[in-house]
C-alpha positions in Angstrom: 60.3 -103.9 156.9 62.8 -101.6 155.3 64.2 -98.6 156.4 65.7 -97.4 153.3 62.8 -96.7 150.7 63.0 -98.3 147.0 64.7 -95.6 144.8 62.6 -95.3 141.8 65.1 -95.2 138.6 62.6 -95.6 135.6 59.1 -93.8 135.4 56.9 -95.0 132.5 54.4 -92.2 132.2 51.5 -94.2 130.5 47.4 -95.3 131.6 47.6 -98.3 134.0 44.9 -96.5 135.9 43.7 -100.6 136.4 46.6 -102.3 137.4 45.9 -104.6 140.2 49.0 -104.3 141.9 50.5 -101.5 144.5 49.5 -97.9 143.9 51.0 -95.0 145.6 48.3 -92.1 145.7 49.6 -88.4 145.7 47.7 -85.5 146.3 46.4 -83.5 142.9 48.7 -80.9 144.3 51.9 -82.6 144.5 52.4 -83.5 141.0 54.7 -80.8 140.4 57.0 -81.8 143.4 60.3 -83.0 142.3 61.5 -85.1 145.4 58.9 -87.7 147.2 59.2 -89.8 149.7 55.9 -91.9 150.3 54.7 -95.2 151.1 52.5 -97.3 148.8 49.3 -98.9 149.5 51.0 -102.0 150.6 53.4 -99.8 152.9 56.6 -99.7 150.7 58.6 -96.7 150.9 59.7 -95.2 147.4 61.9 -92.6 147.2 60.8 -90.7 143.6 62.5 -88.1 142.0 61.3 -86.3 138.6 63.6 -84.2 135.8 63.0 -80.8 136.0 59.5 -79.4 134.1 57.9 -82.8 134.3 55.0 -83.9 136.3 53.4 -86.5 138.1 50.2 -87.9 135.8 47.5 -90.6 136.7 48.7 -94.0 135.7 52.8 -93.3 135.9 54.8 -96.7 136.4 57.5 -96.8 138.4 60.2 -99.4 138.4 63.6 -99.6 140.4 65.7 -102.3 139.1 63.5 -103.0 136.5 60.8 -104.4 138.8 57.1 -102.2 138.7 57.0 -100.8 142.4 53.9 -99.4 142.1 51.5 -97.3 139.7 50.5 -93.7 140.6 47.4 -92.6 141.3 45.7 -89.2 142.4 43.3 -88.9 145.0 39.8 -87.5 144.4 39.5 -84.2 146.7 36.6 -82.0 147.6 35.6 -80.0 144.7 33.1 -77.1 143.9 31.6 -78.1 140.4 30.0 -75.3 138.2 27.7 -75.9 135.5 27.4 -72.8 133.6 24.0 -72.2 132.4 25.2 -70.3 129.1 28.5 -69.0 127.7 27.9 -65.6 129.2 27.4 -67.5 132.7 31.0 -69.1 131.9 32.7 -66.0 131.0 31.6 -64.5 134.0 32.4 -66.9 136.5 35.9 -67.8 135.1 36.5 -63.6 135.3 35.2 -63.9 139.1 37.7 -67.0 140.0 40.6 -65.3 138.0 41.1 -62.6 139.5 41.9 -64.9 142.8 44.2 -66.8 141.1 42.8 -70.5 141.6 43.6 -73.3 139.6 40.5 -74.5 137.5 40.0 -77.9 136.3 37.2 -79.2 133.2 35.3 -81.6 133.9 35.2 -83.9 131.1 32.7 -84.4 128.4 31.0 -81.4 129.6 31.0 -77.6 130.3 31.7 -77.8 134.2 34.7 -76.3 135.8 36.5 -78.1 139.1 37.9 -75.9 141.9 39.8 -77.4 144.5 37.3 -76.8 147.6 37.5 -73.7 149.6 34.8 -72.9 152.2 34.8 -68.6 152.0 34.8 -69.1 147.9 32.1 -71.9 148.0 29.7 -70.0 150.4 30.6 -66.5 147.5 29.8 -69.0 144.3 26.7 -70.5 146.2 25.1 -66.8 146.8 26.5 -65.5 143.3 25.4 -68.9 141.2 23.1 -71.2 143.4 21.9 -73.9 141.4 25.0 -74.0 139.2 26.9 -74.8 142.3 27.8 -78.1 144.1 30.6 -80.2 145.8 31.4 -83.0 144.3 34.1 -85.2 145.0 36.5 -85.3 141.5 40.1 -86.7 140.7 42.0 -83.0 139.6 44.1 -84.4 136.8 46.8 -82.3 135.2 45.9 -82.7 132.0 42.0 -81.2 132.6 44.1 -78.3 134.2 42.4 -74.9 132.2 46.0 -73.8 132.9 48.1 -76.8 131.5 45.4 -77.0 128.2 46.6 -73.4 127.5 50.1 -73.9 127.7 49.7 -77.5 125.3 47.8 -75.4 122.7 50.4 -73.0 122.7 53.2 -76.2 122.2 50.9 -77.5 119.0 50.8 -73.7 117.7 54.7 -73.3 117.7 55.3 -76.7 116.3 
């Protein structure tokens, strides 16, 4: 076994969400992290490193050498999913969880919002929203990030 992880010098930021081969799962939180050091699946150490104001996304290849190493993946986490009732239910629930500052995911094809699980907040939604509250187990991509949407529709406005 080596002792010296694989340096990763080529990520090819794509969707091989099925490749068959070695995947190296990160936390939805550490896609912003510039410097990794993990092990794969199959327990080979990769050593990643990303240019400044890029991220980690779901599906990422990464080759040193020219060889694929492994594809990225994030791991589903503990989520409290809300299903607004109305828009006025919406409004008021993403005024509650703004003014603490949490990152809020959509859930795709649909009006629920994802927040990374936290017990005081989920036992405060449960007695504010009952039956529009659950945990669910969900994969927090980027991309469904309320936060990261904003700042692409700003991108498209400029351009």
């Amino acid at each position: 076994m080596n002792t010296e992880p694989v340096v990763i010098d080529t990520i090819i930021p794509g969707r091989l969400e099925d490749h068959a081969g070695d995947h190296l799962l990160l936390e939805w939180f550490e896609v912003n992290k510039h410097r990794l050091t993990r092990s794969t699946l199959a327990g080979n150490d990769l050593l990643l490193e990303l240019q400044r104001g890029a991220i980690w996304h779901q599906g990422d290849a990464l080759y040193a050498q020219g060889k694929l190493q492994a594809v990225i993946a994030i791991k589903p986490t503990l989520t409290i999913r809300f299903d607004p009732l109305d828009f006025t239910q919406l409004a008021d629930f993403t005024y509650f969880i703004g003014n603490r500052h949490l990152p809020i995911f959509k859930a795709e094809h649909t009006l629920a919002l994802w927040l990374p699980y936290d017990g005081r907040l989920y036992e405060q939604l449960l007695s504010k929203y009952s039956t529009a509250i659950q945990l669910e187990e969900a994969v927090l991509l980027t991309e469904n990030s309320i936060r990261q949407q904003l700042k692409d529709s700003r991108k498209n406005e400029n351009n």
